[in-house]
N, C-alpha and C positions, 0 to 999 in steps of 0.2 A: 504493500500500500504506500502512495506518495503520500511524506510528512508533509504537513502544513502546520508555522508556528501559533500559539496561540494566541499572537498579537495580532499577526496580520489577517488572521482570522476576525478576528474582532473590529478590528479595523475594516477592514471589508464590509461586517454587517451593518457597523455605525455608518458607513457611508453611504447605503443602502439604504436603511431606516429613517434618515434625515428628511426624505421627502415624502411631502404630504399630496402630493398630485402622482396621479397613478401612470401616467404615459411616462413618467419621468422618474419615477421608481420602478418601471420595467427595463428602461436602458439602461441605469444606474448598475441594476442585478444584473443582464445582459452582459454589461461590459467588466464588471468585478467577480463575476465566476471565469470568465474569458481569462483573464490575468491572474487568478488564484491557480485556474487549474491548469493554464498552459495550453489547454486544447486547440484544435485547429480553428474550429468553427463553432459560435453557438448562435441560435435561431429562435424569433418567438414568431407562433405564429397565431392570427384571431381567429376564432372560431364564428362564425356568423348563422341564425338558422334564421332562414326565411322563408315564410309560408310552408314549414315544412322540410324545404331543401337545405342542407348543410353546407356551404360555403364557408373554405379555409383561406386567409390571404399571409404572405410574408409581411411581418410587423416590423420588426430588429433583427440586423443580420451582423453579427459581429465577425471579423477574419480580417484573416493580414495585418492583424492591430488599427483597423479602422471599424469605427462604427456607423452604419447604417439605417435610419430611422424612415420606412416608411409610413403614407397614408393606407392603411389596407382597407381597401375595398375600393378606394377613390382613384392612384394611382399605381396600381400594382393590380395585375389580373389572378383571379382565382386561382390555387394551386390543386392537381389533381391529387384528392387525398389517398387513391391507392400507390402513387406513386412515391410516395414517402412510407420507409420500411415501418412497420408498426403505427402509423397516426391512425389510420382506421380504429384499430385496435384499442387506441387510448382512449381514443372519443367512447371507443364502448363500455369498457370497463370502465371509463373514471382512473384509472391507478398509474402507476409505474411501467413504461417499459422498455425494454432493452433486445434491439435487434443488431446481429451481423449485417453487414452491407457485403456485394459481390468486391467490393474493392479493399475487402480486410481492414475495414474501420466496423467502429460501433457506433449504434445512433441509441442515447438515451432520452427518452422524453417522459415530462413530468408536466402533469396536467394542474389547471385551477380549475374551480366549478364557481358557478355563479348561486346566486339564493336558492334557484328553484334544482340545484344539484345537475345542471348544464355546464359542459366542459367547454370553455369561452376564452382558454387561451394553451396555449402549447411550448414549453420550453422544451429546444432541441439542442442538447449535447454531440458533440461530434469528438469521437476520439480513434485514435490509432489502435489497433490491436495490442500492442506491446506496449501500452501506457497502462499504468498501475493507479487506477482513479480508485478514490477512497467514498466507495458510492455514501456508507454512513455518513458524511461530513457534505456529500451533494442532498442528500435527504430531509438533515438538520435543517440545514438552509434553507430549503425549501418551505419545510414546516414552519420556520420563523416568518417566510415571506407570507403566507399565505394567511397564517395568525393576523399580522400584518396589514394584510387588504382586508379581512373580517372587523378590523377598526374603522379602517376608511370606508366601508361599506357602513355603518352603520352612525357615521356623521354624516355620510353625503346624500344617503336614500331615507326615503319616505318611508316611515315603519307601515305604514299598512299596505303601501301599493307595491313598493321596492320600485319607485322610479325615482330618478335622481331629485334632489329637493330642490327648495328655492338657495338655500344660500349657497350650491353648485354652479348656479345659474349663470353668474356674472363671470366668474372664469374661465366657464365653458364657451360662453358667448365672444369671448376674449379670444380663445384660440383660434375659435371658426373666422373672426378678423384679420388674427394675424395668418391664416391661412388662404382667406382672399388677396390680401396686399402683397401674400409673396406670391400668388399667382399672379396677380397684375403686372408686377416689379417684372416677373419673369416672361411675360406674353411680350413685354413692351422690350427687353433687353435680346429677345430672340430673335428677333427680325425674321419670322419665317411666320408662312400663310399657318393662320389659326385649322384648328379641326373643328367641326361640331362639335365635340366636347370641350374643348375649351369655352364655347357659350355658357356652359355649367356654369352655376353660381347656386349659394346658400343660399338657404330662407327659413324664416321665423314664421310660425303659425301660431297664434292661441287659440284655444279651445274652452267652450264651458258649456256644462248639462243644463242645459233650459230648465227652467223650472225645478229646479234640486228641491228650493225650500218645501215643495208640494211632495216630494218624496219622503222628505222627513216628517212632513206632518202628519200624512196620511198613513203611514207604514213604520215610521220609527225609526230613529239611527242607524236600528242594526242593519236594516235595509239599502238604508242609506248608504251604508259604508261599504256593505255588498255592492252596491252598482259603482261606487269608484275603485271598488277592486276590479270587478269585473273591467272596466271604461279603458283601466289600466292595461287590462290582458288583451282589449281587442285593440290596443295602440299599438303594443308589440308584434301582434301578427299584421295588422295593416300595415307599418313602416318595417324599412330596412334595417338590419342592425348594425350599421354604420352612422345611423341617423340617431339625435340623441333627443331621450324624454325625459320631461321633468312631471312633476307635481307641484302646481305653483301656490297652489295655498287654493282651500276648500274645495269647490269644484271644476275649478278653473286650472287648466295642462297647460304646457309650452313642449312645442316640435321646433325642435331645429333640422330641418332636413340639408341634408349634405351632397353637396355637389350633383346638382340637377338641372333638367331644362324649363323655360317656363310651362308648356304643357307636363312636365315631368311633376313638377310642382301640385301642379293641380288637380291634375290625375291622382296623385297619392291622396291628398287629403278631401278631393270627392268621392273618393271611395270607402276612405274613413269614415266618413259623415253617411253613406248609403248601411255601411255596416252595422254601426251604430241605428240607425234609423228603421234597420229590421230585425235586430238581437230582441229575444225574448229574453225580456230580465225578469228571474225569478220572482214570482208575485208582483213585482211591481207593472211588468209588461212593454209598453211602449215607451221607450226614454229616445231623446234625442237630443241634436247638439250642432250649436254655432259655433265657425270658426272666422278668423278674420287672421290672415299674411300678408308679408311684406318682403320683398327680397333684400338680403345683406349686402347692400352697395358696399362697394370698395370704402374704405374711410369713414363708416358709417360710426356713431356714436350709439354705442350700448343702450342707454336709455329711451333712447330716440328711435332705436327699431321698435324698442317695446309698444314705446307709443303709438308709433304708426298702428304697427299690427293689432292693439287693443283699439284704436278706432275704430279699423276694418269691422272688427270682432263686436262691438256695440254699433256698426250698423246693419249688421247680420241680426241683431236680437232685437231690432228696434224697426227691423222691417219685414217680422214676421218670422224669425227664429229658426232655427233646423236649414242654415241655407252658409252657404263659403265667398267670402269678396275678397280680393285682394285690392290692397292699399291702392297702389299704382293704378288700379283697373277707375277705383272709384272717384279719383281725382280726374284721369282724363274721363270720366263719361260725366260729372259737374256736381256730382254724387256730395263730393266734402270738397268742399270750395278753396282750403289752402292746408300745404304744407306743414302748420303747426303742431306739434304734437301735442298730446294731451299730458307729457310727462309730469308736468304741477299736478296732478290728479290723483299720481299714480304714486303709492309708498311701495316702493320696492324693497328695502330693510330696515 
């Protein structure tokens, strides 16, 4: 078995556990097992289920003493999951496992699960045959990590739905920013003919159950709380799992959908809203739901998406409920007359 001291062990984890944002404590772990263990290659990959179908993308690819931080699912295409020795395998059992490769290496991969016990990410070791890996001290580790995200799971999500909360909100909305402006930066320094997808761009949706308070009066909390669980599980199977959900407070969501077209846009959250509008909710029955988006301009101000989009969103409720406007759409047809947000309105924290 290769020694490892029990400083630089240590060291290693402290440097790992220091960060409270999860995309950045998986590079962290990425790149600090990469240098503890020597290995040639380590790999994370996301696991994504949609509608059913399992999509794997490359996340972080650490090798050559460089590290590589994809967008998976946005900029990196689907990987075939039989074609990785054992990931099938992992996804099934949940556990640990360890395959030969035809080229006399070994591929270890160790899985995370998400709340509902879905395997949602893949860490892949890559070692030589003749390397002497101390799996005990790969396992620890891992168990610490995982402890680890079981923290940060349970300050960033909503206890009763497990979708991301309000106080996630503003930092996630921060990324999706700084990931339009380095597309821009990038469209504009490339000097070459755009593609259809690079028309892609983000957008902010909110969402709210018409008439909640009628659910609670008539049926009772507990009901109540059932249909925002439930409202919850059909947001996951409607959207991508690249696309991110919150819980904004009561019965009102927030969708950030990720990199899409404006019919791409709308499409998804028309169909949301068809969903919703014919899910039979236990004893309560017919529930339904206004939304109102915006798309995330380049440069755009945090708050000021918001706002937009809860315009949108109050004039979906205010002109007959259970119906989808987009901001932009409403302004050119004379709909909301300017620009202003309604941010003063709006407590955000």
């Amino acid at each position: 078995m290769e020694k490892h001291s029990s400083e630089k062990v240590i060291k290693s984890l402290a440097y790992v556990t220091q960060h409270a944002d999860r995309e950045v404590l998986e590079t962290s772990l990425a790149s600090s097992l990469y240098n503890l263990l020597s290995v040639p290659r380590i790999i994370l990959y996301k696991i994504f289920y949609n509608t059913e179908q399992i999509e794997c993308y490359c996340s972080i690819k650490v090798e050559d003493d460089e590290t590589h931080v994809m967008d998976a699912g946005l900029s990196t295409e689907a990987i075939e999951i039989n074609a990785v020795p054992g990931l099938e395998n992992c996804i099934e059992t949940k556990d640990t496992v360890l395959t030969e490769t035809d080229t006399n290496q070994y591929v270890m991969l160790y899985p995370t699960t998400n709340q509902f016990n879905q395997v949602v990410s893949i860490f892949r070791i890559d070692t030589y045959a003749e390397q002497k890996i101390n799996e005990e001290l790969i396992s620890g580790y891992f168990q610490i990590y995982k402890n680890y995200l079981k923290l940060l799971d349970e300050s960033e999500r909503d206890t009763l739905t497990g979708l991301l909360n309000r106080r996630t909100f503003e930092r996630d909305l921060q990324k999706v920013l700084t990931e339009k402006n380095n597309q821009m930066t990038y469209l504009q320094d490339d000097g070459q003919r755009r593609s259809d997808k690079d028309n892609y761009t983000h957008w902010l949706a909110v969402t709210d159950i018409d008439f909640f308070k009628r659910v609670n009066d008539n049926f009772g909390h507990l009901y109540g709380d059932e249909v925002l669980l439930l409202m919850a599980n059909l947001m996951r199977e409607s959207f991508r799992g690249n696309d991110i959900l919150f819980r904004f407070g009561g019965e009102e969501f927030v969708i950030i959908l990720r990199s899409t077209s404006k019919d791409g846009a709308y499409q998804a959250l028309e169909r949301f809203r068809r969903t919703v509008e014919e899910y039979d909710f236990p004893q309560v029955g017919r529930v339904t739901t206004s939304l109102g988006y915006v798309e995330i301009a380049e440069n755009s101000i945090p708050t000021e998406i918001l706002g937009f989009a809860d315009e949108a969103l109050y004039f979906s409720k205010d002109n007959g409920r259970n119906q989808l406007n987009q901001y932009e759409k409403l302004i050119a047809d004379g709909h909301l007359t300017s620009h202003q947000s309604v941010v003063d309105d709006i407590e955000l924290f």
